[in-house]
N, C-alpha and C positions, 0 to 999 in steps of 0.2 A: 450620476452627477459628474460631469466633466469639466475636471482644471485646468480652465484657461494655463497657455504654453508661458506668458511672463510670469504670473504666481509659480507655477512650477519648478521654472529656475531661478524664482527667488528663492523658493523654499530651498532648495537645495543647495545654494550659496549662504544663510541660514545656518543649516545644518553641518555645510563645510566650516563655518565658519566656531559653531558652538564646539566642535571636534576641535579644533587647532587650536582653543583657548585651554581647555580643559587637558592637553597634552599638554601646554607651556604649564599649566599650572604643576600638573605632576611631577616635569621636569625638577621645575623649583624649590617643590618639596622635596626630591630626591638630593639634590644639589645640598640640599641644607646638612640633610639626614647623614649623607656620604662622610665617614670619618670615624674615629674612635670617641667613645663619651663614657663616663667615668660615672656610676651611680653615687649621689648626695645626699639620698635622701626616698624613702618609702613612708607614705600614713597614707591610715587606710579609717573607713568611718564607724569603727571601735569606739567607743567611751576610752577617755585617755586612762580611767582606772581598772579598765581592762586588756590584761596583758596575756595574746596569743601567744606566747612564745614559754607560758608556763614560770618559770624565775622571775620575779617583779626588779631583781636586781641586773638582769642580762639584757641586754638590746640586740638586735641581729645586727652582725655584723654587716658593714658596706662595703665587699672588698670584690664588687661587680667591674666589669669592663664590657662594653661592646662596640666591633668596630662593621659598620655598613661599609659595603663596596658597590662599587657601580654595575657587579654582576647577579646583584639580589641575591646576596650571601651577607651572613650576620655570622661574626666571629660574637662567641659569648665567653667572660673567662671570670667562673663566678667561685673564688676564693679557690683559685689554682686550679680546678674543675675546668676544663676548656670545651666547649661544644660548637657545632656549625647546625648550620638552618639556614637555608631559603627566606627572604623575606618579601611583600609586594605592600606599594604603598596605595594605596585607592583614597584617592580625595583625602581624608582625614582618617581615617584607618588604614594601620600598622599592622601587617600579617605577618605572623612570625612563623613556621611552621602550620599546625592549626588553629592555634592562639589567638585574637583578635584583643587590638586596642584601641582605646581613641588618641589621638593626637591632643592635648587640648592646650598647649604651647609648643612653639619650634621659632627658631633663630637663632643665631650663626652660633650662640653660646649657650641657650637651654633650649633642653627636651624636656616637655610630662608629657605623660602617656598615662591613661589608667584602662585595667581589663573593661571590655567591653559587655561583656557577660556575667563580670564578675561578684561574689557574693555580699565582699566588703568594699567594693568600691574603693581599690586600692590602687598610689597613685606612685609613680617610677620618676622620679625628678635626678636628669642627667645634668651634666656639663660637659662642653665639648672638650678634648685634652687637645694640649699646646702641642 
């Protein structure tokens, strides 16, 4: 079967076309993501009278940081702990090393994120710092 030469380079203008959208989109989400964000908050889908963390009296503490840069590096600085990682954003997936998350809010002032594989369906709710 042979495609007539106009469908052809339609198809192809199409195709150039779906590529250029979907690079502005990534763009966008990076643009958002780029910056330090201050963790506020982790629930995960536990029964609230079930407490992982052993002590019904302790809560884990919040004292997370992460700063994205524009060269797919993630500062992490998780209660004075500092770490780096690589990170790549795909559509709505957040790869952090070899981690996977979903994105499931992002704008200029919140991130959630929850693992993507995860067991408890645990959910990373940031804010951006000033």
């Amino acid at each position: 079967m042979k495609i007539p030469l106009n469908r052809l380079k339609l198809l192809k203008i199409i195709l150039l076309l779906f590529c250029f959208s979907s690079c502005l989109a990534q763009s966008e989400i990076e643009n958002k993501i780029e910056g330090k964000w201050i963790l506020v908050a982790e629930t995960d889908s536990l029964d609230d009278s079930i407490n992982p963390f052993g002590d019904s009296n302790s809560e884990p503490k919040l004292n997370t940081t992460i700063t994205f840069d524009l060269n797919d590096k993630i500062y992490i600085n998780q209660n004075g702990n500092e770490y780096n990682a690589n990170y790549k954003v795909r559509d709505s997936i957040l790869i952090i090393g070899n981690r996977q998350y979903i994105i499931t809010e992002l704008n200029e002032n919140k991130m959630i994120y929850k693992d993507k594989n995860g067991l408890l369906d645990k959910h990373y709710e940031y804010k951006k710092a000033k």
